[in-house]
C-alpha positions as CSV (number, residue, x, y, z in Angstrom):
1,X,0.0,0.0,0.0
2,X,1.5,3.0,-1.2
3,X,1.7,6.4,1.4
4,X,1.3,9.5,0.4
5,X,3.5,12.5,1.9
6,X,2.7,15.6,2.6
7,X,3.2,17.7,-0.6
8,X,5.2,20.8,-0.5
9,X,3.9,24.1,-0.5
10,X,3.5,25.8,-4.0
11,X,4.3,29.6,-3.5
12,X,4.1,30.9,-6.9
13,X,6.0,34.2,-6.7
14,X,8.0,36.2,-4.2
15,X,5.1,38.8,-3.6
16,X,2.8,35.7,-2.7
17,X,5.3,34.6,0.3
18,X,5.8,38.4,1.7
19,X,2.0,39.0,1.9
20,X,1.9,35.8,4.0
21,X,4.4,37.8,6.5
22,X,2.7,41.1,6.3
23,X,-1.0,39.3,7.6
24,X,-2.2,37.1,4.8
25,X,-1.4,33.6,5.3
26,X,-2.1,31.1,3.3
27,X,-4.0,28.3,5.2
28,X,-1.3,25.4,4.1
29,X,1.3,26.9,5.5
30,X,2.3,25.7,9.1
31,X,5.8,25.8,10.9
32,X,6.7,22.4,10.0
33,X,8.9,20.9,7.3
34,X,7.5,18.0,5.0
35,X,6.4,15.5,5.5
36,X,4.9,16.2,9.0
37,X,4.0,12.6,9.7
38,X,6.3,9.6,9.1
39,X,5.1,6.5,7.4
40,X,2.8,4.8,9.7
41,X,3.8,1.8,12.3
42,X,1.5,-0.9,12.5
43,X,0.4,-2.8,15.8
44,X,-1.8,-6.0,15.6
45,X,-5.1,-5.6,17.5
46,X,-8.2,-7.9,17.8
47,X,-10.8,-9.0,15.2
48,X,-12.3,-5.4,13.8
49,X,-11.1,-2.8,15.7
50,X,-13.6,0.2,15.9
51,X,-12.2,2.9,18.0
52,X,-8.9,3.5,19.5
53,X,-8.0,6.4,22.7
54,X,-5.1,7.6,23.6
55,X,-4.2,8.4,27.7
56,X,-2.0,7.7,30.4
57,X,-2.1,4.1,31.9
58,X,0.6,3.9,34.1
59,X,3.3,5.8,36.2
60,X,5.2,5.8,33.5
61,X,3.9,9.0,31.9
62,X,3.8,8.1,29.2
63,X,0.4,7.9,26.6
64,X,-0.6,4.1,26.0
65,X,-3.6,2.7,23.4
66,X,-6.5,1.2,24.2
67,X,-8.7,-0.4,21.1
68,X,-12.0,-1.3,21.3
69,X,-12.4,-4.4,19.1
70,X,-15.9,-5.4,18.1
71,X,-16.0,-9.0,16.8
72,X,-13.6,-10.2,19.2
73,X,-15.6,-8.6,22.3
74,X,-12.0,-7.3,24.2
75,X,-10.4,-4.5,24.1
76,X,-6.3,-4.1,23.2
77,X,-4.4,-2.3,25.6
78,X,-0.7,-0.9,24.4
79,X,1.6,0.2,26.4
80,X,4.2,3.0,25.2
81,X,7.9,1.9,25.7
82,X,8.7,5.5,25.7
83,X,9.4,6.6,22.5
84,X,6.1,6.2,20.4
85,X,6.8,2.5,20.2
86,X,4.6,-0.1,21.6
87,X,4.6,-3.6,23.1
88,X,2.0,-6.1,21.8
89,X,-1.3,-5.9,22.6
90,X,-2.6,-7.4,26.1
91,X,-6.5,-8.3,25.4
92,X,-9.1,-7.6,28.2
93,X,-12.7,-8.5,27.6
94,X,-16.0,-6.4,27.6
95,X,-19.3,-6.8,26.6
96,X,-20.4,-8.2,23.2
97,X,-19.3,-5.8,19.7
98,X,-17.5,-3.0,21.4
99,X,-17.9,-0.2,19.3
100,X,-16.4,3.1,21.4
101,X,-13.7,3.0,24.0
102,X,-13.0,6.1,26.0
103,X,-10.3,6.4,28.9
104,X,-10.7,8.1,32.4
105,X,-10.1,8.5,35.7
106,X,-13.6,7.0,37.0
107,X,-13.0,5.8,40.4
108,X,-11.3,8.5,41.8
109,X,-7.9,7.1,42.3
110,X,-5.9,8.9,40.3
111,X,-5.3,6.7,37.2
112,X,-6.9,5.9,33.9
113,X,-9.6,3.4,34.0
114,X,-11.4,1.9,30.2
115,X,-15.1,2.4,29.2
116,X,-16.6,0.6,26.6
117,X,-19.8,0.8,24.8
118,X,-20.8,-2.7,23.9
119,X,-23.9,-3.0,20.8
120,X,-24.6,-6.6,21.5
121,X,-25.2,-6.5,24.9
122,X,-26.7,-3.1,25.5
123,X,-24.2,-2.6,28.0
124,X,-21.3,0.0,29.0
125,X,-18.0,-1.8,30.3
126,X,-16.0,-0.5,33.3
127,X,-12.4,-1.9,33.3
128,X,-10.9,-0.2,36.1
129,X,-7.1,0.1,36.1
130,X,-5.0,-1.5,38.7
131,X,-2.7,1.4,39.1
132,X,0.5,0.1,36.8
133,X,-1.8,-0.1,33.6
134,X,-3.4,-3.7,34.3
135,X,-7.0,-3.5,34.6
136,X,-9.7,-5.6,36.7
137,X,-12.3,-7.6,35.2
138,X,-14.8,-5.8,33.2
139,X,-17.9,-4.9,35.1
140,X,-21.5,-4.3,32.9
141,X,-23.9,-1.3,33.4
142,X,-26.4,-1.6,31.3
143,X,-26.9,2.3,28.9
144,X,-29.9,1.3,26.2
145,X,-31.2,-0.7,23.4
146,X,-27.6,-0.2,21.0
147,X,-24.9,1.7,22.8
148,X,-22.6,2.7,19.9
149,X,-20.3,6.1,21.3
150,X,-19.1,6.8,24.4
151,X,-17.6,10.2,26.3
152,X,-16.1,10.7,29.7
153,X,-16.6,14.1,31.2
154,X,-18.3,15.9,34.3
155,X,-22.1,16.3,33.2
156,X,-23.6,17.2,36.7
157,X,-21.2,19.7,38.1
158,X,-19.3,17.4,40.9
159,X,-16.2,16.1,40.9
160,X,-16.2,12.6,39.1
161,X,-16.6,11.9,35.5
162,X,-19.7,10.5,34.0
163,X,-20.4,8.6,30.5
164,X,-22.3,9.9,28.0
165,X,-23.6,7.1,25.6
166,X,-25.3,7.1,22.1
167,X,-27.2,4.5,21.5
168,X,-28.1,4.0,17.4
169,X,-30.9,2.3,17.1
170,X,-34.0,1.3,18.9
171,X,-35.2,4.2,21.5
172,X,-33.8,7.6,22.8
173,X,-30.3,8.2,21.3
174,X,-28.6,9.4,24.6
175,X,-28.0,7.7,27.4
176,X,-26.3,9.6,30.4
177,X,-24.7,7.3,33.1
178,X,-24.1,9.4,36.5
179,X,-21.2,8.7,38.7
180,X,-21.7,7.8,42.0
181,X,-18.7,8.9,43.1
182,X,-16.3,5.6,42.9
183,X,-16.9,4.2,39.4
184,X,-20.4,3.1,39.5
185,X,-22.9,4.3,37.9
186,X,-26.9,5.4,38.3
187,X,-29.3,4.2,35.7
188,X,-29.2,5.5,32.3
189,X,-31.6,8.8,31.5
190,X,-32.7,8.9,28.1
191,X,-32.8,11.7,25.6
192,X,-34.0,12.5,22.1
193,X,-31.2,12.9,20.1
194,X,-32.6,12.8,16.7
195,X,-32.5,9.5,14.1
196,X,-29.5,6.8,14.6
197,X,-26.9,8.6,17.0
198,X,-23.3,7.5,16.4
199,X,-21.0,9.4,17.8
200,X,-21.4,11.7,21.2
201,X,-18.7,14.5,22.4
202,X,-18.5,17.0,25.1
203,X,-17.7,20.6,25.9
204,X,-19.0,23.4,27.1
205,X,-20.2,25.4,23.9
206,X,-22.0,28.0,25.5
207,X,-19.7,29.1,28.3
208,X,-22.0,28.5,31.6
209,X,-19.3,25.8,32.8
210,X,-20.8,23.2,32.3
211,X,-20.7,19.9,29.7
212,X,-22.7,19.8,26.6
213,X,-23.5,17.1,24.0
214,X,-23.1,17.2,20.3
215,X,-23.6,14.1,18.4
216,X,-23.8,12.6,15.1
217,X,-26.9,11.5,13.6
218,X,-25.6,9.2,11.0
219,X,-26.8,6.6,8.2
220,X,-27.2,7.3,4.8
221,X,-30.4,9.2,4.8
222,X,-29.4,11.6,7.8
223,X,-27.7,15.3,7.4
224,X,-27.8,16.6,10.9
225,X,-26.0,17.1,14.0
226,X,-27.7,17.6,17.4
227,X,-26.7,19.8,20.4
228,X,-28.4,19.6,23.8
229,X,-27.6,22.0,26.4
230,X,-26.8,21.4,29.5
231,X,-29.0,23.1,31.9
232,X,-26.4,23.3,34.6
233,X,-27.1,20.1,36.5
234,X,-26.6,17.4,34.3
235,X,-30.2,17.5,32.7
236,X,-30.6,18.9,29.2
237,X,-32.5,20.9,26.6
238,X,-34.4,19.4,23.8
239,X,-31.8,18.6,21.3
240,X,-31.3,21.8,18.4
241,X,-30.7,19.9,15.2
242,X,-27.9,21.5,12.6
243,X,-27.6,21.2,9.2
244,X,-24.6,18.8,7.9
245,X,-23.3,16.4,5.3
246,X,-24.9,12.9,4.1
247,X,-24.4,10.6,6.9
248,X,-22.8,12.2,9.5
249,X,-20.5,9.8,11.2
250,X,-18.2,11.0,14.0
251,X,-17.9,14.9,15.5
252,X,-15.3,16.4,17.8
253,X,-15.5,19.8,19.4
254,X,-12.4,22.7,19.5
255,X,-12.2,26.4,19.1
256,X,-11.0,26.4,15.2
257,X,-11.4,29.9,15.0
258,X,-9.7,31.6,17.8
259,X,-12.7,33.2,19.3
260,X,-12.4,31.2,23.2
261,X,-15.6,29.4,21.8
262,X,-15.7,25.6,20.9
263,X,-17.0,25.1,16.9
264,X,-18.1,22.0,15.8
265,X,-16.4,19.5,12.6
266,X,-18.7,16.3,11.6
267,X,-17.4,13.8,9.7
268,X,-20.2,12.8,6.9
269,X,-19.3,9.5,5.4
270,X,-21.9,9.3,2.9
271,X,-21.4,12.7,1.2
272,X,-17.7,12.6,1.4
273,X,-17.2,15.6,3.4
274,X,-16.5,17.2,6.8
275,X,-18.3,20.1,8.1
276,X,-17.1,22.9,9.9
277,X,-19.9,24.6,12.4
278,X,-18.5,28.0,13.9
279,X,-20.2,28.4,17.5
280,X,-21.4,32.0,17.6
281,X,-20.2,32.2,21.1
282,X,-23.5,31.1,22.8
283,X,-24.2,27.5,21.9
284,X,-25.8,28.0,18.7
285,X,-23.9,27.8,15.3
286,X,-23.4,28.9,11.7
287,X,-24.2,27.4,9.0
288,X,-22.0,24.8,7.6
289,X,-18.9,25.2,5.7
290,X,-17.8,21.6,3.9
291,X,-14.4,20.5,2.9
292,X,-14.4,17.3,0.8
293,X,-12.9,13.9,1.8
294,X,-13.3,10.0,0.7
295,X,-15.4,8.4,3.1
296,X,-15.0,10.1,6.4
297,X,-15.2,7.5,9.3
298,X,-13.9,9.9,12.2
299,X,-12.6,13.3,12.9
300,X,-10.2,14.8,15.6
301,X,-8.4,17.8,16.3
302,X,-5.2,18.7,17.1
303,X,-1.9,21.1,16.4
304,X,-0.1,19.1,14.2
305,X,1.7,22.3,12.4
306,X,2.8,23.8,15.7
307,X,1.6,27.1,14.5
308,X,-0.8,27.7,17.6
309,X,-4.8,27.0,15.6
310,X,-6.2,23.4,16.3
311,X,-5.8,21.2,12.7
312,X,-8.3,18.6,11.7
313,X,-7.6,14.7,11.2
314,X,-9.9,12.4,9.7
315,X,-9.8,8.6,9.2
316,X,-11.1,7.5,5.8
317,X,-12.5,4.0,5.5
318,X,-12.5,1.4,3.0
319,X,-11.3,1.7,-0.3
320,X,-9.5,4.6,1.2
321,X,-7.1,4.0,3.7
322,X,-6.0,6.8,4.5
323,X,-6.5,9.8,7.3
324,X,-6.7,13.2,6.3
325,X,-5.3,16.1,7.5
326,X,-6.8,20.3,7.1
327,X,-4.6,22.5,7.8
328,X,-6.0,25.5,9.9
329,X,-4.6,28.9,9.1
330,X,-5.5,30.3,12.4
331,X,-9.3,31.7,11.5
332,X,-11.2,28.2,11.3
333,X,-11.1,28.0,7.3
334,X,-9.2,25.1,6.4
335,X,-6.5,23.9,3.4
336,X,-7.6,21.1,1.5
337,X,-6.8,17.0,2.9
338,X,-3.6,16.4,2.8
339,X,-3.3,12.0,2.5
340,X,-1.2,9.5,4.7
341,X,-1.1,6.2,4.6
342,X,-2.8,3.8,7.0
343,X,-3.7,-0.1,7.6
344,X,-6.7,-1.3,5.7
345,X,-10.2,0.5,6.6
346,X,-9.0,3.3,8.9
347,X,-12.2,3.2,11.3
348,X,-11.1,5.9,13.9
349,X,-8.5,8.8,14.6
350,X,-7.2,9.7,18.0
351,X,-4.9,12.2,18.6
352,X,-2.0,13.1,21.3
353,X,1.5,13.4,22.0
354,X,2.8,9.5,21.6
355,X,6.8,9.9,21.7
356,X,6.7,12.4,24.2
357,X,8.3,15.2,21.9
358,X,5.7,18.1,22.3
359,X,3.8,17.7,18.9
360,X,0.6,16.1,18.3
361,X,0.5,12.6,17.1
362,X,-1.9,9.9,15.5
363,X,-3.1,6.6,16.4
364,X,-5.5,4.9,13.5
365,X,-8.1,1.8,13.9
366,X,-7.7,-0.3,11.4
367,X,-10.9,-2.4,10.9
368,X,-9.8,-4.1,7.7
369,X,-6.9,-5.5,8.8
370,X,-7.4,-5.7,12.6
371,X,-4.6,-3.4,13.8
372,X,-3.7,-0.1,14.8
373,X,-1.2,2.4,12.8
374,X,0.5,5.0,14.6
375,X,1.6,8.3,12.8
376,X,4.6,10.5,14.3
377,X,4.7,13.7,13.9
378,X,7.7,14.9,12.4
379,X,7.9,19.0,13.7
380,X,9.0,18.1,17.5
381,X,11.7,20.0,19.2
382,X,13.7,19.9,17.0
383,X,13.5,23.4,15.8
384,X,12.7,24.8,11.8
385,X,14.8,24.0,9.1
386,X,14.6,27.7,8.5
387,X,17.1,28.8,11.1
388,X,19.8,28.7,8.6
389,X,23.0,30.0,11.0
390,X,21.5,27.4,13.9
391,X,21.5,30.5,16.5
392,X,17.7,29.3,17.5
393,X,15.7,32.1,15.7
394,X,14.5,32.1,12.4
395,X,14.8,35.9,11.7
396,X,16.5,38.3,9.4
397,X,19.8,37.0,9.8
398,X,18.3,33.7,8.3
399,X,16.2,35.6,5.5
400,X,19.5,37.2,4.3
401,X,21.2,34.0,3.8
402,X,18.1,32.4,1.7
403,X,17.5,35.9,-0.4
404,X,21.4,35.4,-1.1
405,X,21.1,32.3,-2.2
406,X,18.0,32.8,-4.5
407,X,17.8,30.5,-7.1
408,X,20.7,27.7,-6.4
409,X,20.1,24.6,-5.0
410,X,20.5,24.7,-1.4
411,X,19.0,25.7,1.4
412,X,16.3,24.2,-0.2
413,X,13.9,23.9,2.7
414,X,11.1,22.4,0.7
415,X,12.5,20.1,-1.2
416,X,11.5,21.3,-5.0
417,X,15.6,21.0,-6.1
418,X,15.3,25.2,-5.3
419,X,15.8,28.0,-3.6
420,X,12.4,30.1,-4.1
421,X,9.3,31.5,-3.1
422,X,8.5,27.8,-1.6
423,X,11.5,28.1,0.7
424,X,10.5,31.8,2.0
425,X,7.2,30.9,2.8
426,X,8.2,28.2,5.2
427,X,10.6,30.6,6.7
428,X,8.1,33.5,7.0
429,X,6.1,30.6,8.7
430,X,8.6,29.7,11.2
431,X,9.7,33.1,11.6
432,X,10.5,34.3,15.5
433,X,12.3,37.8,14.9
């Protein structure tokens, strides 16, 4: 399977790479050299891995895997030897067809526990963590008719986390699981949340503090996304449906726009796009902006250009195998996909920081061909190629060398075989003064 890199810039004139310094910048441009992730490692999981999380498991530090895998009823726990590689898989199991896995602290003791939500049984699994990143025997609370998402967050206002679970088919779509305080959990209350709900995620998106839901109503005759409001103590408002792609899949939440607020991205699998939903500071949002994509599975968000504004990644399924990346410019309007290779069927896209290097990393399901890939990022410490006389600024010093070299072969910082408009921009990217 062939992997795609991430293509250089094209900056077609010196004038186009100064009005990026002087306040226009062009939304591909980011403070990292090509090809911002390297080729992706594979790790074998269980039989059709669905979802995949990233967190801290052990004393260590260090950020593990967890992989939810639905045929085999377990879930894949990998632990980080330090560096962004991973040992093999140890297998815990849940409840039948895990789809969603999330990671949390639910007992209060200061680790990571695993939540599951299991379709075949109707049940969410609790594997609590033994405090070195073993975990306990699953126990089952049960969350609705076909729980299919799951996220961990404080809903009521107290101090433990509580599960919020979608359930897609067959009654109310949300299911929210209170914490009693040392991982167990109340019965589920129900709420509308409009036709098949797959995934669920939480912030606060209209500043009152406090936990709100936005969820994917997928399938392929389904557009819409629905937010319900928290009313302050865990309850919510009737859902407020938005207008999105065919099939909305997966959404994540993150203020794209640098306005404090947190917008909304859906990943529509059936209309081959993802939609960008600016919050308009109060809950409520803007009409959709779409960016295409082949078959969007899942969408995330993180920094993966270092240049400050949350980037979006998106796993694309079958046929596909690849997740995308949009570059963010710094106002919420992104730059087109950019391709990398995964394993077969990339299901779901986590992001964090796996080799401990300050830059924001990727971790891929792989439902095709039951394993997980893992994408490093390739900015890291390591400080911009730009900084041409190595004194840890890129700044006029630096510009004076690349103008004087205009035209020859080297520094050629983005690879085209030439020193050129392509090499300024990435230095007016980097630049520090």
């Amino acid at each position: 399977m062939s992997r795609s890199p991430h293509p250089t810039t094209a900056v077609p004139s010196l004038c186009v790479a100064l009005c990026y310094f002087v306040g226009a910048p062009l939304a591909s441009a980011g403070s990292c050299p090509a090809p911002l992730f390297a080729a992706d490692v594979l790790y074998g999981a269980g039989d059709f891995p669905r979802s995949i999380a990233i967190g801290t498991l052990n004393a260590d530090g260090f950020r593990n895997l967890v992989v939810a895998n639905e045929n085999s009823g377990t879930v894949s726990v990998f632990l980080n030897d330090g560096s962004g590689g991973f040992a093999g898989q140890v297998t815990y199991a849940t409840g039948a067809n895990p789809q969603a896995v999330a990671i949390g602290d639910l007992d209060g003791d200061g680790d990571a526990d695993i939540a599951t939500a299991n379709t075949g049984s109707g049940t969410v699994s609790i594997l609590k963590n033994m405090g070195n990143g073993t975990f306990a025997a699953a126990t089952s609370v049960a969350a609705g008719v076909t729980p299919f998402s799951i996220a961990i967050g404080t809903i009521d206002g107290d101090a433990d986390l509580d599960l919020a679970v979608t359930n897609a088919f067959g009654g109310p779509g949300l299911s929210i699981l209170m914490n009693n305080g040392n991982g167990t959990f109340a019965a589920p209350v129900m709420y509308a949340a409009g036709s098949t709900a797959s995934a669920v995620a939480l912030a606060d998106l209209n500043g009152d503090g406090a936990n709100d839901v936005a969820i994917a109503n997928g399938g392929f005759s389904n557009s819409t996304a629905s937010i319900l409001l928290n009313n302050g103590n865990g309850t919510f408002a009737p859902r407020v449906a938005y207008a999105a792609g065919q099939g909305p899949e997966s959404v994540a939440l993150g203020d794209l726009d640098g306005d404090n607020d947190a917008d909304l991205v859906v990943a529509n699998q059936f209309g081959d796009t993802i939609s960008v939903l600016r919050n308009n500071g109060n809950g409520t949002f803007a009409p959709q902006t779409t960016y295409p994509t082949a078959d969007p599975v899942s969408v995330a968000l993180g920094d993966f250009d270092d240049d400050g504004a949350l980037d979006v990644a998106v796993a694309n399924g079958s046929g596909t195998d690849t997740v995308s990346i949009f570059l963010n410019g710094g106002t919420g309007t992104l730059a087109p996909g950019l391709p990398f290779g995964t394993g077969d069927g990339a299901e779901w896209v986590s992001v964090g920081d796996l080799d401990n290097d300050g830059d924001a990393d990727l971790a891929v399901a792989n439902l095709s061909s039951d394993n997980a890939s893992v994408l490093l990022n390739t900015c890291g410490p390591q400080g911009s190629p730009a900084d041409l006389n190595g004194d840890g600024d890129v700044n006029g010093a630096d510009l004076g060398l690349l103008l004087g070299a205009w035209g020859q072969s080297s520094p050629d910082l983005d690879g085209n075989g030439n020193v050129d408009g392509g090499d300024l921009a990435i230095m007016l990217g980097d630049w520090t003064g």
